[in-house]
Backbone as CSV, one residue per row, in Angstrom:
resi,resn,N_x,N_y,N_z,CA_x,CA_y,CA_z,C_x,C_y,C_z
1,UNK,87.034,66.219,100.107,88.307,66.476,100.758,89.165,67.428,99.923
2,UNK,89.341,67.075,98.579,89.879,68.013,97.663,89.415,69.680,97.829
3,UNK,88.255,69.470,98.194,87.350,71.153,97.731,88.009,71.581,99.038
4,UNK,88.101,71.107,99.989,88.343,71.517,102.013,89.935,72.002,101.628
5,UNK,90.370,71.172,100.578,91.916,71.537,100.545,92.299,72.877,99.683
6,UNK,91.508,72.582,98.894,91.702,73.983,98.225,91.005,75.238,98.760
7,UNK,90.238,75.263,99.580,89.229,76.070,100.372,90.615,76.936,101.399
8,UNK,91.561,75.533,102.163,92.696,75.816,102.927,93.849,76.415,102.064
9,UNK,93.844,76.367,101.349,94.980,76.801,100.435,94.854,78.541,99.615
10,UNK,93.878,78.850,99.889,92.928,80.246,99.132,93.198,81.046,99.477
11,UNK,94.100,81.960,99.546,94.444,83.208,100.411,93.038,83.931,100.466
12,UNK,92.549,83.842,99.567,91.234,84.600,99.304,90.392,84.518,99.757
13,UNK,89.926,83.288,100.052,88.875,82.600,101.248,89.476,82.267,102.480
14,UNK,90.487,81.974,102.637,91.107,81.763,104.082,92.398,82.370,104.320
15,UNK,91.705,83.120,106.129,92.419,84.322,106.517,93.468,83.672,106.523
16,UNK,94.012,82.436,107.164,94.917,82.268,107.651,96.114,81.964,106.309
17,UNK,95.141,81.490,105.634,96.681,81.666,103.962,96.707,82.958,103.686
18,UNK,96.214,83.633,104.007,96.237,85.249,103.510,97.097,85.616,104.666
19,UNK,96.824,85.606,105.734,98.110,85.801,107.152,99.311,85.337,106.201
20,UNK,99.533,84.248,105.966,100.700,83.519,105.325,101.034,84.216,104.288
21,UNK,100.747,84.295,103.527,100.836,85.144,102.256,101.417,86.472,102.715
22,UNK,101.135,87.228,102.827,101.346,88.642,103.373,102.417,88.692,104.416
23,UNK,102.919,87.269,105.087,104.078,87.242,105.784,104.838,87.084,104.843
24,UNK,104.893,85.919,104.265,106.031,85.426,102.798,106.025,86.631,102.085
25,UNK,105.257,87.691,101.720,105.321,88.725,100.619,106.404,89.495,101.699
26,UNK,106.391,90.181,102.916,106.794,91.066,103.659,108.690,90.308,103.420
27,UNK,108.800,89.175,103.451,110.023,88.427,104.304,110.444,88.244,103.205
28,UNK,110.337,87.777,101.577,111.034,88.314,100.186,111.309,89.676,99.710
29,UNK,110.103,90.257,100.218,110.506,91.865,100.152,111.376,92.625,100.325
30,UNK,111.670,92.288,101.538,112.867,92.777,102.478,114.202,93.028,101.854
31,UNK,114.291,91.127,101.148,115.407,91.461,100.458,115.342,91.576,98.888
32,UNK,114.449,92.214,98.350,114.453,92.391,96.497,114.035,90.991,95.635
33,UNK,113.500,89.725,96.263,113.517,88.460,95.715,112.574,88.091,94.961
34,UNK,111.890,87.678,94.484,110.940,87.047,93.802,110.546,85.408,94.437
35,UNK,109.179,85.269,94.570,108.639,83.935,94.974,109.456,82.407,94.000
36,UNK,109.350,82.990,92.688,110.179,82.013,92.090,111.541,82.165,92.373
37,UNK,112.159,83.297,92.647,113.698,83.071,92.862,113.738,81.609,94.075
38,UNK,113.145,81.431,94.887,113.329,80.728,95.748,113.574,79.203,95.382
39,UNK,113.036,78.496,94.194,112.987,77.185,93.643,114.561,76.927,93.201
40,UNK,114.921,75.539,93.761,116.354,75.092,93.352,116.740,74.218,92.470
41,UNK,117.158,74.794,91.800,117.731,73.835,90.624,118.303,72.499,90.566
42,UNK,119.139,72.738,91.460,119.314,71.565,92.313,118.477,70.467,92.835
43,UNK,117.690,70.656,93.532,116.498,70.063,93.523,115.523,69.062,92.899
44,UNK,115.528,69.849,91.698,114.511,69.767,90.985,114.753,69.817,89.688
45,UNK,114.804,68.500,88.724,115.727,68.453,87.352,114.376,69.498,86.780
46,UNK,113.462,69.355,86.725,112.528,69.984,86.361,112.357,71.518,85.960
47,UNK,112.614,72.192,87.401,113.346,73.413,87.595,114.324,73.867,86.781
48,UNK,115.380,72.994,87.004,116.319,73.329,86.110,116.379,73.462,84.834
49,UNK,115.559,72.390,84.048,115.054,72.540,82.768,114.328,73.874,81.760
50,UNK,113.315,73.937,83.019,112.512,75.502,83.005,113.529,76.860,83.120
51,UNK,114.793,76.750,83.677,115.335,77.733,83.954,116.746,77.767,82.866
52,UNK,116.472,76.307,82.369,117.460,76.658,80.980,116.624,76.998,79.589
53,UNK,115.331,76.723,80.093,114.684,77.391,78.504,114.174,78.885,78.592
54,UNK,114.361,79.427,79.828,114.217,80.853,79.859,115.271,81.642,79.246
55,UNK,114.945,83.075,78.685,115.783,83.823,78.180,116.910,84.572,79.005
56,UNK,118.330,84.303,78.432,119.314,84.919,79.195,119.126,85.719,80.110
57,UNK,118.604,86.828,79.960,118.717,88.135,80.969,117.406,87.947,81.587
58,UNK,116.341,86.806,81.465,115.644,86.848,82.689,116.331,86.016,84.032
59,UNK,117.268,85.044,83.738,117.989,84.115,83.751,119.414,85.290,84.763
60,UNK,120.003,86.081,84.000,120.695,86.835,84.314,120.446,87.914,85.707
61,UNK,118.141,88.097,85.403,118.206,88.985,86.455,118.025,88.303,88.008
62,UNK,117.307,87.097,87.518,117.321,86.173,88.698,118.989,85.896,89.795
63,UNK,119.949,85.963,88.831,121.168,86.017,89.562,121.368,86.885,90.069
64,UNK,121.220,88.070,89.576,121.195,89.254,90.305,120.682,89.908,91.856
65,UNK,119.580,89.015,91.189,118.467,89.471,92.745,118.557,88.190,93.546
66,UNK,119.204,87.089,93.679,120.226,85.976,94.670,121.409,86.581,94.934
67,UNK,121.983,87.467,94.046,123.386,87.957,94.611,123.359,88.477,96.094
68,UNK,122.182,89.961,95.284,121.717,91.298,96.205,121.292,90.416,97.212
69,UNK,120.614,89.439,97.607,119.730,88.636,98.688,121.123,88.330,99.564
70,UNK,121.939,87.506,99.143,122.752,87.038,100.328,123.724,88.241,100.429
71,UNK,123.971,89.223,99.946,124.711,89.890,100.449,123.592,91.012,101.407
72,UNK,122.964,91.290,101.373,122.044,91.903,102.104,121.699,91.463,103.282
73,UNK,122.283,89.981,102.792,121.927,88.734,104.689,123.053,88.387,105.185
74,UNK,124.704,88.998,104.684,125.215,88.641,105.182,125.174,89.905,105.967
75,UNK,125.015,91.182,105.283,125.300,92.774,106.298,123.758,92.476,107.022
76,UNK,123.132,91.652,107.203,122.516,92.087,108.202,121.435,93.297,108.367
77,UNK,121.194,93.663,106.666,120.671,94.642,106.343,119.374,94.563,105.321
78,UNK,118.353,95.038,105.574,117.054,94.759,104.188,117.040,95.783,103.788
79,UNK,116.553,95.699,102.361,116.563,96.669,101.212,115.998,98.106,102.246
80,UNK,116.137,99.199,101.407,115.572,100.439,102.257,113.752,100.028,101.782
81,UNK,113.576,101.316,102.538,111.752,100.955,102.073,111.084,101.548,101.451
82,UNK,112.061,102.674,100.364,111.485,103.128,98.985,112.003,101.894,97.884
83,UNK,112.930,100.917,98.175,113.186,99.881,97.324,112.176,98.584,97.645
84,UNK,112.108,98.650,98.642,111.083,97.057,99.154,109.450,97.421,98.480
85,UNK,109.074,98.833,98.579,108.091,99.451,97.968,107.550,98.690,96.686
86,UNK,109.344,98.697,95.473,108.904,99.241,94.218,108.927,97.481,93.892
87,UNK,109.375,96.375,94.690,109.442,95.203,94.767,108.255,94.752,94.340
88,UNK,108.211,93.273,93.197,106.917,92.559,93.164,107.149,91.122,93.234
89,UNK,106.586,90.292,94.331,107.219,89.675,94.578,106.654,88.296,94.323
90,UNK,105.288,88.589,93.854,104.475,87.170,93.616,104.547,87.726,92.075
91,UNK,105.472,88.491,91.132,105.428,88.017,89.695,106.155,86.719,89.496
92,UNK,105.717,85.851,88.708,105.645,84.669,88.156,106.716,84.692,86.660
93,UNK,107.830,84.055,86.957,108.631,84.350,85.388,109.132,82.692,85.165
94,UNK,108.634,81.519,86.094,109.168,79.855,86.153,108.173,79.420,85.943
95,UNK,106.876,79.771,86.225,105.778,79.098,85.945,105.314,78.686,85.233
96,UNK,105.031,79.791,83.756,104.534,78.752,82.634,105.622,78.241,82.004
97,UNK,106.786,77.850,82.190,108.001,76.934,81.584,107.740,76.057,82.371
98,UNK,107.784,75.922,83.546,107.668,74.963,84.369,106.661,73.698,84.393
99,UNK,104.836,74.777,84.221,104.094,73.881,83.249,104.312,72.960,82.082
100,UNK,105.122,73.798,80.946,105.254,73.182,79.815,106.237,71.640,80.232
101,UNK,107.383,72.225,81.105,108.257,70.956,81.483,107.649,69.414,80.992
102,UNK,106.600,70.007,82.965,105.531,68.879,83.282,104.998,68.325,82.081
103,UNK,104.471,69.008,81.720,103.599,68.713,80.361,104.280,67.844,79.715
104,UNK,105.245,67.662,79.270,106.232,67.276,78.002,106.655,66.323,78.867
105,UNK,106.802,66.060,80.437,107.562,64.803,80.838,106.315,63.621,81.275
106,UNK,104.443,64.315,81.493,104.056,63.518,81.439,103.344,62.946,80.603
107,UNK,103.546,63.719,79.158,102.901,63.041,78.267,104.641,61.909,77.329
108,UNK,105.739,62.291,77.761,107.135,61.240,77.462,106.777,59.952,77.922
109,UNK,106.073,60.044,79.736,105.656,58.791,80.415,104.512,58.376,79.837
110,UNK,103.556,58.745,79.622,102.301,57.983,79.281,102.857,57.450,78.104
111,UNK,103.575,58.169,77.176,104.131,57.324,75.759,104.644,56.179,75.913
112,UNK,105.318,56.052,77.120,106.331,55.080,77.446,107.731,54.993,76.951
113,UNK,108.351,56.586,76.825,109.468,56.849,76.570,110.325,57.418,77.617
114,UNK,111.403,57.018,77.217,112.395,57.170,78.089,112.645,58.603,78.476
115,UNK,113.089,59.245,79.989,112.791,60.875,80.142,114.037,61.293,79.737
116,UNK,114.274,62.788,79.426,115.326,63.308,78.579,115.925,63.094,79.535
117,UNK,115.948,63.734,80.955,117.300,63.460,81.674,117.443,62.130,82.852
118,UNK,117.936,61.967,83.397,117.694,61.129,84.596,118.600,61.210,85.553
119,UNK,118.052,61.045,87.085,119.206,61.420,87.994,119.975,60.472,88.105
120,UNK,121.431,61.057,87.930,122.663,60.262,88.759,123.181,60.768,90.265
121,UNK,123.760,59.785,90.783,124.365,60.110,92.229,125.303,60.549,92.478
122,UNK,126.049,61.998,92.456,127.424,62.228,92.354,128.626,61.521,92.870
């Protein structure tokens, strides 16, 4: 069942994640975003963690390119298409922090230590 799932998940082997893919690439494009810009901090203490151990100005450009995004959606307007061009949109800049997170919160649990943060309910 695992192998069928990852078989479904393969852009590479299956058209239809590759359809998908190539839609999601076209529809971040549009507006200058990155696949990771999309993950919320909010969300996800995890996330957030990863996105406070990144370096300022990667940190800085990610705001940038959320600014450009909603103002681009509020005019109703997508990037031109010598800019959507020069766009890359499946680079990866949350990922291996994000790993390490994981890493570090499930080897805290297997220790049987308490996790650095924990959610409260506002």
């Amino acid at each position: 069942m695992a192998s069928l799932l990852r078989w479904f998940a393969d852009p590479n082997r299956n058209p239809l994640a590759k359809l998908h893919k190539k839609r999601v690439d076209s529809s971040i494009r549009k507006y200058g975003l990155r696949y990771d810009d999309l993950y919320d901090p909010q969300f996800s203490l995890d996330i957030k963690e990863a996105l406070d151990r990144l370096p300022a100005e990667v940190v800085h450009a990610r705001n940038q390119r959320l600014k450009r995004c909603m103002d681009l959606s509020m005019k109703h307007s997508p990037l031109p298409k010598e800019l959507q061009a020069m766009q890359t949109p499946f680079r990866s800049y949350v990922q291996e922090m994000l790993a390490l997170v994981q890493r570090e919160n499930a080897e805290r649990k297997a220790l049987g230590a308490l996790p650095l943060y924990q959610r409260t309910i506002p």
